[in-house]
Chimera marker file (.cmm) of the C-alpha trace (Angstrom):
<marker_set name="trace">
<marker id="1" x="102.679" y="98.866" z="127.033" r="1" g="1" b="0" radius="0.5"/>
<marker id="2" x="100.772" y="95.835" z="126.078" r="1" g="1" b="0" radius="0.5"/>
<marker id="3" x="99.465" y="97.455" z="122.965" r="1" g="1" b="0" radius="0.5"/>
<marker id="4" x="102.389" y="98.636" z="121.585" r="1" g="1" b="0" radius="0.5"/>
<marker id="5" x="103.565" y="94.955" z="121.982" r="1" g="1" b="0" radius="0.5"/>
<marker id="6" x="100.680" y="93.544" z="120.051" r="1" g="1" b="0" radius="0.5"/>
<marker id="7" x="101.438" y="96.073" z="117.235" r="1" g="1" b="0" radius="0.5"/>
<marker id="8" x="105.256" y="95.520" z="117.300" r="1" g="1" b="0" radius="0.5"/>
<marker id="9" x="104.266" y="91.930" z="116.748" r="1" g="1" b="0" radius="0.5"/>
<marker id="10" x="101.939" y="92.941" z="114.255" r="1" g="1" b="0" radius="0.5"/>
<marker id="11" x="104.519" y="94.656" z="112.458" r="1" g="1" b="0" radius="0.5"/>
<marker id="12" x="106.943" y="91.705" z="112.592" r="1" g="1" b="0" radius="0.5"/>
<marker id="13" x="103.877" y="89.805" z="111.289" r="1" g="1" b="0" radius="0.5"/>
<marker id="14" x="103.306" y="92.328" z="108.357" r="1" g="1" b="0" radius="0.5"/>
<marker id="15" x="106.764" y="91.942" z="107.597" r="1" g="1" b="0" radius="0.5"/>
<marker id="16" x="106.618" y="88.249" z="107.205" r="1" g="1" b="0" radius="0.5"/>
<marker id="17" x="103.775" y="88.388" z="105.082" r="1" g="1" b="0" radius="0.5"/>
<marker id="18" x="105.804" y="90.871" z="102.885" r="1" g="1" b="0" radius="0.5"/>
<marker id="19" x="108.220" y="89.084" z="102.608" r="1" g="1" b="0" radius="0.5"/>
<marker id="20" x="106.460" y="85.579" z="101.835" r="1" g="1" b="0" radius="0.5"/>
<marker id="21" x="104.949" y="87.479" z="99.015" r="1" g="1" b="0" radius="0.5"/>
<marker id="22" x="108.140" y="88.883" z="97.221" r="1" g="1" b="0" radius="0.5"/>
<marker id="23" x="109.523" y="85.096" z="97.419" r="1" g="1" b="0" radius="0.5"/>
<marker id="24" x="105.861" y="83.918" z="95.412" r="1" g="1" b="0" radius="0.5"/>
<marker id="25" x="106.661" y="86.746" z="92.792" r="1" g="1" b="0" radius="0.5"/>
<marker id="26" x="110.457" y="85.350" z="92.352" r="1" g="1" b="0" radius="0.5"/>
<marker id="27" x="109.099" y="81.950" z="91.881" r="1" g="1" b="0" radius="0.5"/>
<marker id="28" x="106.479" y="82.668" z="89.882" r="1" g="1" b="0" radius="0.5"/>
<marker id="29" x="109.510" y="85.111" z="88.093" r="1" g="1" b="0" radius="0.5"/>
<marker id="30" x="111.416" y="81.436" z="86.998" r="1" g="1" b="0" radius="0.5"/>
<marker id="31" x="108.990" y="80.595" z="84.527" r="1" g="1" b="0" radius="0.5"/>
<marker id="32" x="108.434" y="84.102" z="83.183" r="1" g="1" b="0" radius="0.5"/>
<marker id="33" x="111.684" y="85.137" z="83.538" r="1" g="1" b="0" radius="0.5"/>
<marker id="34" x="112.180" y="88.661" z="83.388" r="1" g="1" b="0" radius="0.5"/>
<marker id="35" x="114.757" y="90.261" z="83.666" r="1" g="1" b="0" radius="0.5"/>
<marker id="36" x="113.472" y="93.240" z="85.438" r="1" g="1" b="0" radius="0.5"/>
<marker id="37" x="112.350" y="91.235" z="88.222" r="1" g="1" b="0" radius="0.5"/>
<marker id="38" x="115.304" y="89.317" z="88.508" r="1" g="1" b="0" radius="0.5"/>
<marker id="39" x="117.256" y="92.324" z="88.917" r="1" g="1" b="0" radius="0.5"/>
<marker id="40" x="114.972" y="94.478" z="91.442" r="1" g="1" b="0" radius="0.5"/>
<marker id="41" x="113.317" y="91.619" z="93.635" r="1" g="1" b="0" radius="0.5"/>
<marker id="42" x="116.556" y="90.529" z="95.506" r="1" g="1" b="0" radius="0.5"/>
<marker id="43" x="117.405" y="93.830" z="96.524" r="1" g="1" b="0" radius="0.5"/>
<marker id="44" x="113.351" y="94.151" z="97.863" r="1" g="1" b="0" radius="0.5"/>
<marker id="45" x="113.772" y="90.674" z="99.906" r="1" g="1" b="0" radius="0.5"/>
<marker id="46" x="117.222" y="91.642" z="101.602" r="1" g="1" b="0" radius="0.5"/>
<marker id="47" x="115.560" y="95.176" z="102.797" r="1" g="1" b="0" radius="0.5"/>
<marker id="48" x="112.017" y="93.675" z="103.811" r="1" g="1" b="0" radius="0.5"/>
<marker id="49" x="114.728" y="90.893" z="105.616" r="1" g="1" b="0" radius="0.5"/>
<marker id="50" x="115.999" y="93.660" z="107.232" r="1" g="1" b="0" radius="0.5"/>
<marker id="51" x="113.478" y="95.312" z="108.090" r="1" g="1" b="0" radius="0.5"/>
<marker id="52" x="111.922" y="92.163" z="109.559" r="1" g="1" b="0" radius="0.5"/>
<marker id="53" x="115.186" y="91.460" z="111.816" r="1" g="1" b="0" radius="0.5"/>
<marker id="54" x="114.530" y="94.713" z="113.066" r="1" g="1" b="0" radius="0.5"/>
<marker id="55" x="111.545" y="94.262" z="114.194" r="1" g="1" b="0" radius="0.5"/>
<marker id="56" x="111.654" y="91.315" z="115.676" r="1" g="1" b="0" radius="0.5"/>
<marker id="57" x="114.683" y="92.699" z="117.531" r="1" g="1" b="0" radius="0.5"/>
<marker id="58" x="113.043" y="95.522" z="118.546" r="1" g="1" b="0" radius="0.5"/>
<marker id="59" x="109.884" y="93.635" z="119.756" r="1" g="1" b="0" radius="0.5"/>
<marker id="60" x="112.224" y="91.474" z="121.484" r="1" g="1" b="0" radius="0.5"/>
<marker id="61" x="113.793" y="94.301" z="123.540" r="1" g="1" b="0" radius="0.5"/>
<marker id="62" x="110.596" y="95.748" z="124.371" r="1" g="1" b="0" radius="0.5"/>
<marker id="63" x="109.252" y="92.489" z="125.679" r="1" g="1" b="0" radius="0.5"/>
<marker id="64" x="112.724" y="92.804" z="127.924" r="1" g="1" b="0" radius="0.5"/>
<marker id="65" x="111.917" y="96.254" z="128.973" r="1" g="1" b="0" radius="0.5"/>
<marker id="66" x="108.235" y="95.923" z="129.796" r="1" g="1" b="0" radius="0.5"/>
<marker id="67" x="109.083" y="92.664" z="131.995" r="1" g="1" b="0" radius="0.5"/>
<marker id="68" x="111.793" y="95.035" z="133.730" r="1" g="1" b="0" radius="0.5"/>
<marker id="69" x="109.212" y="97.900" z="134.204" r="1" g="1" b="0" radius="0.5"/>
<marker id="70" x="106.632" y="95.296" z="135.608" r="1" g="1" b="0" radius="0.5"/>
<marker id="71" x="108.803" y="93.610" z="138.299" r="1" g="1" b="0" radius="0.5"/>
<marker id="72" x="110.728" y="96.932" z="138.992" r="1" g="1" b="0" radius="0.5"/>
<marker id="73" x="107.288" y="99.038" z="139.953" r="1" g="1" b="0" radius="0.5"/>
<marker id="74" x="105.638" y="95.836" z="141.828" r="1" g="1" b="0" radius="0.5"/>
<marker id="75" x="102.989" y="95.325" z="138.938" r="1" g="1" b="0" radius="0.5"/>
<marker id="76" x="103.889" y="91.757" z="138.341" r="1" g="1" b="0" radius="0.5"/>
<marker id="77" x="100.940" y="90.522" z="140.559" r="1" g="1" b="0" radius="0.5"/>
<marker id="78" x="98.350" y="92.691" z="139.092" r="1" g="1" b="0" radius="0.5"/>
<marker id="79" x="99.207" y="92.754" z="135.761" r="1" g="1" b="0" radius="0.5"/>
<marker id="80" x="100.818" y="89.804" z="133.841" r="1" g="1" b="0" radius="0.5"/>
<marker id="81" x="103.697" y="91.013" z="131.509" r="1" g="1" b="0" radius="0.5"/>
<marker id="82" x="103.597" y="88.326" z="128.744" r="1" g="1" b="0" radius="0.5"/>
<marker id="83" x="100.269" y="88.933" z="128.078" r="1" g="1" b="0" radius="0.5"/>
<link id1="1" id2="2" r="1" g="1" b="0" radius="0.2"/>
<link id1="2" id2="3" r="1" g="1" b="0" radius="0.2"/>
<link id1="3" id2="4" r="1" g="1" b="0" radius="0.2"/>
<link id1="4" id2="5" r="1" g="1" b="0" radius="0.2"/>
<link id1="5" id2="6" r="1" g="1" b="0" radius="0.2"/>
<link id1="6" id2="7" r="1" g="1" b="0" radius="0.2"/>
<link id1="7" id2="8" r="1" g="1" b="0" radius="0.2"/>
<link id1="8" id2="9" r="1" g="1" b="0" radius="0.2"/>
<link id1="9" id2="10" r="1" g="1" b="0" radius="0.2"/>
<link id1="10" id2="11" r="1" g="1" b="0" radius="0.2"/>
<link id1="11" id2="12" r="1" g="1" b="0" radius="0.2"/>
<link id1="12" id2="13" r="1" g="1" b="0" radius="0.2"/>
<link id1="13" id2="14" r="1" g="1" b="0" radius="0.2"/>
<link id1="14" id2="15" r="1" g="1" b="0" radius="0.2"/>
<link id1="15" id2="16" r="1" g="1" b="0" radius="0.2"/>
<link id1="16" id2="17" r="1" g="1" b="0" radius="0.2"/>
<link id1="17" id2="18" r="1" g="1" b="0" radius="0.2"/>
<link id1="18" id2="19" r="1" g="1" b="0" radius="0.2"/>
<link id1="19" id2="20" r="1" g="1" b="0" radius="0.2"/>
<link id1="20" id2="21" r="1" g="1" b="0" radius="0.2"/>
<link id1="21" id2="22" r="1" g="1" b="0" radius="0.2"/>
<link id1="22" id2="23" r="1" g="1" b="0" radius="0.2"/>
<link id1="23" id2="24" r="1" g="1" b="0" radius="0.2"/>
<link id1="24" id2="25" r="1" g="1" b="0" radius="0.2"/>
<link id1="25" id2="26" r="1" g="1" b="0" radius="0.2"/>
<link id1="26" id2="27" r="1" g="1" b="0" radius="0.2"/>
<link id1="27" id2="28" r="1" g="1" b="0" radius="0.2"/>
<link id1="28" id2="29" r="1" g="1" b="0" radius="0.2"/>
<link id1="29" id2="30" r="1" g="1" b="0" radius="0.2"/>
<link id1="30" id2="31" r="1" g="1" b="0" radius="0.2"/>
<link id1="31" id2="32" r="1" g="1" b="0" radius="0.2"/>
<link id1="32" id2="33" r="1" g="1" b="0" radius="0.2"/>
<link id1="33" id2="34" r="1" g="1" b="0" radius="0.2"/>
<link id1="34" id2="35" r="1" g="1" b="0" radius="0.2"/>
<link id1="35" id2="36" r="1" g="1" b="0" radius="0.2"/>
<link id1="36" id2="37" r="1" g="1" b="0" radius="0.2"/>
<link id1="37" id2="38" r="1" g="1" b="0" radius="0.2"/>
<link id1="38" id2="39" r="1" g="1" b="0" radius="0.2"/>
<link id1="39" id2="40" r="1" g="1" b="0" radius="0.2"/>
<link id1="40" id2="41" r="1" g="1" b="0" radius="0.2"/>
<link id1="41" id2="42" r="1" g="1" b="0" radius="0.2"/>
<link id1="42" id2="43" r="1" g="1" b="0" radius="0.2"/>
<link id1="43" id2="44" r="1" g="1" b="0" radius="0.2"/>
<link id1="44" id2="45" r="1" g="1" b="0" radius="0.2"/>
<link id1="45" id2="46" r="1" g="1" b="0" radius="0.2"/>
<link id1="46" id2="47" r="1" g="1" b="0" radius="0.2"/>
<link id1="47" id2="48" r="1" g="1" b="0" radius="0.2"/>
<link id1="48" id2="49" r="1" g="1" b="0" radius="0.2"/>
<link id1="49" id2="50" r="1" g="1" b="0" radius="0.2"/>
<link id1="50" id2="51" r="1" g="1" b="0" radius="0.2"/>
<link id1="51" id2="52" r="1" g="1" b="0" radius="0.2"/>
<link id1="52" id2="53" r="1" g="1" b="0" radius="0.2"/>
<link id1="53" id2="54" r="1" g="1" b="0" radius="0.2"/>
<link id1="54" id2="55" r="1" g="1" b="0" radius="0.2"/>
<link id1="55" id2="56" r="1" g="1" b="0" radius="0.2"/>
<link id1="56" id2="57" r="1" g="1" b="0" radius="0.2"/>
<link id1="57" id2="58" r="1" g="1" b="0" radius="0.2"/>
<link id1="58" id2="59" r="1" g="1" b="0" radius="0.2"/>
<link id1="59" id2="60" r="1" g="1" b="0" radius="0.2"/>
<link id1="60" id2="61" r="1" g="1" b="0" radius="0.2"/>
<link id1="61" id2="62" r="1" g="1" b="0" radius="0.2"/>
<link id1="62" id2="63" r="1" g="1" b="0" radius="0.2"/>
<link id1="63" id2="64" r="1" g="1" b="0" radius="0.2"/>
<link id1="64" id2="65" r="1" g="1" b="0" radius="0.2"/>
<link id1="65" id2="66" r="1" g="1" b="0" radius="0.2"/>
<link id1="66" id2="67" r="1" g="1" b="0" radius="0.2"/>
<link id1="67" id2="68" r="1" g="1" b="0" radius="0.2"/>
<link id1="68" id2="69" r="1" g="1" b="0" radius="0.2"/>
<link id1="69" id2="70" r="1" g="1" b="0" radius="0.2"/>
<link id1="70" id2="71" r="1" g="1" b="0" radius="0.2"/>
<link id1="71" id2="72" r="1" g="1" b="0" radius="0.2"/>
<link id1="72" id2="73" r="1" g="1" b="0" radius="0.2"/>
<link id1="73" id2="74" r="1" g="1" b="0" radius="0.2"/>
<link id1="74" id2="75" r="1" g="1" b="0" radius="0.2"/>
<link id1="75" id2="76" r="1" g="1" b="0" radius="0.2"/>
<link id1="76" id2="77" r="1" g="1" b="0" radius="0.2"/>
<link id1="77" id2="78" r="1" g="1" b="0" radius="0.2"/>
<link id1="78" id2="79" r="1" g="1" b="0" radius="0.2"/>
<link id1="79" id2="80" r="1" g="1" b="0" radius="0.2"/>
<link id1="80" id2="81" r="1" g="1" b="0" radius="0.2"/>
<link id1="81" id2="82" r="1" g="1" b="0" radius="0.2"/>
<link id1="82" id2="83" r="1" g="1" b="0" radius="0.2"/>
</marker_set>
């Protein structure tokens, strides 16, 4: 369970990153100015935007789920859930 938390948080991470780099090419899009850019690159940020709310949400949820599982089975003691 812990792993697939590191790599939801990864994803959400990836998705950041993503989405830092499609607001450089916007900016860097005002002084060049095309119009092809301006056109396609909102559309990219509001789906990586999604995309990133979903996985946050997601990671979120799991995080819920595998603190649940832990205290539920009696693991809490031997295994720390937030870790």
């Amino acid at each position: 369970m812990d792993k697939v938390q590191r790599e939801l948080e990864d994803l959400k991470n990836s998705q950041t990153s993503i989405l830092k780099k499609v607001s450089q090419i916007a900016a860097h899009n005002i002084t060049l100015g095309v119009d092809l850019l301006d056109s396609k690159l909102p559309d990219l940020e509001e789906q990586v935007n999604a995309t990133l709310s979903t996985a946050s949400d997601l990671s979120q949820a799991f995080a819920e789920h595998r603190t649940k599982f832990f205290s539920d089975n009696n693991l809490a003691a031997t295994v720390d859930p937030t870790a």
